[in-house]
C-alpha positions as CSV (number, residue, x, y, z in Angstrom):
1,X,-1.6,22.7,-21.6
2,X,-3.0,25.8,-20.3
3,X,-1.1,27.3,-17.2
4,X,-2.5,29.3,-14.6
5,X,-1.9,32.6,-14.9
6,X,-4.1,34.6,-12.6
7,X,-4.0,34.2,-9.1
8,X,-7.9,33.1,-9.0
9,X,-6.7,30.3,-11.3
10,X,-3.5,29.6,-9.3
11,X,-5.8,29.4,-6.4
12,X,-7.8,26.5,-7.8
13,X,-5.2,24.7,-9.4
14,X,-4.0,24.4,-6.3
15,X,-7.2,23.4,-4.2
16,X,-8.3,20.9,-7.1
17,X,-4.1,19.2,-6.3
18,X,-4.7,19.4,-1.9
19,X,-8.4,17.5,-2.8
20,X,-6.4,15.1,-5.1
21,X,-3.8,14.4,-2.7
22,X,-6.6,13.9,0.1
23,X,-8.1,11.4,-2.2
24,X,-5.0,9.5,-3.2
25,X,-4.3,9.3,0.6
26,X,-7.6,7.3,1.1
27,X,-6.9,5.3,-1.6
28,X,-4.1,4.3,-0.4
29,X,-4.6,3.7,2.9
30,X,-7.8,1.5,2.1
31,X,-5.4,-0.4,0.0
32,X,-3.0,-1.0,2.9
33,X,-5.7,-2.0,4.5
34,X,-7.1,-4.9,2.3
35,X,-3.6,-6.1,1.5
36,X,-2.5,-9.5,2.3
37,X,0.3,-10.9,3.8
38,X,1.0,-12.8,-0.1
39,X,0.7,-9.3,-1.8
40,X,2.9,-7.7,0.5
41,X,5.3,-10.6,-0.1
42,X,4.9,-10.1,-4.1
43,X,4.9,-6.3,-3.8
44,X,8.2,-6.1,-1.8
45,X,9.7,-8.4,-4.4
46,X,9.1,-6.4,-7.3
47,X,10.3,-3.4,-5.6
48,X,13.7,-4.8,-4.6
49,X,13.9,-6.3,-7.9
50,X,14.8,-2.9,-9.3
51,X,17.6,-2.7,-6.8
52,X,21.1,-3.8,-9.1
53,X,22.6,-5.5,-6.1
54,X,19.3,-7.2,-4.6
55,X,19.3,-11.5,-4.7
56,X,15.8,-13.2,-4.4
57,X,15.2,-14.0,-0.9
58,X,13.7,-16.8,0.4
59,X,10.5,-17.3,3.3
60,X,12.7,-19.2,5.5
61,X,16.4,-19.0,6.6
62,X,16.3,-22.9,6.7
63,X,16.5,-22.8,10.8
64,X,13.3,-24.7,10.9
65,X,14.5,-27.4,8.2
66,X,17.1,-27.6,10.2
67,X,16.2,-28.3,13.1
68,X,14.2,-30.7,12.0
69,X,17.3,-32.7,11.1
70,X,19.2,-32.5,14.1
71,X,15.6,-34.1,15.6
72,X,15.3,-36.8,13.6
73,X,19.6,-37.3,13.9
74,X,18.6,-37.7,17.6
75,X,15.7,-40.6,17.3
């Protein structure tokens, strides 16, 4: 790998990485954009998994299960 030595070649070294930048921001936002409420579930999940201390969670905290006991206790 060639590095830039002269400041004409600093100069668009560094233009070519702001237009790349600009481009990965797009990218990303269109992503965001598009993405599910499943994908973010799955995407959140994978990033926590890296965490040493994280547990799996669940989608519910059981409240609504529950409740539907204490209904069907009352019939």
């Amino acid at each position: 790998m060639k590095l830039a030595t002269t400041p004409e070649e600093q100069r668009r070294w560094m233009d070519q990485w702001r237009s790349a930048a600009v481009a990965l921001d797009e990218v990303k936002r269109d992503e965001l954009a598009t993405l599910t409420e499943e994908e973010a579930w799955q995407k959140t999940e994978r990033l926590l998994e890296l965490a040493p201390f994280y547990r799996r969670r669940t989608r519910s905290s059981g409240f609504v299960k529950q409740q539907s006991w204490f209904h069907r206790r009352r019939l």
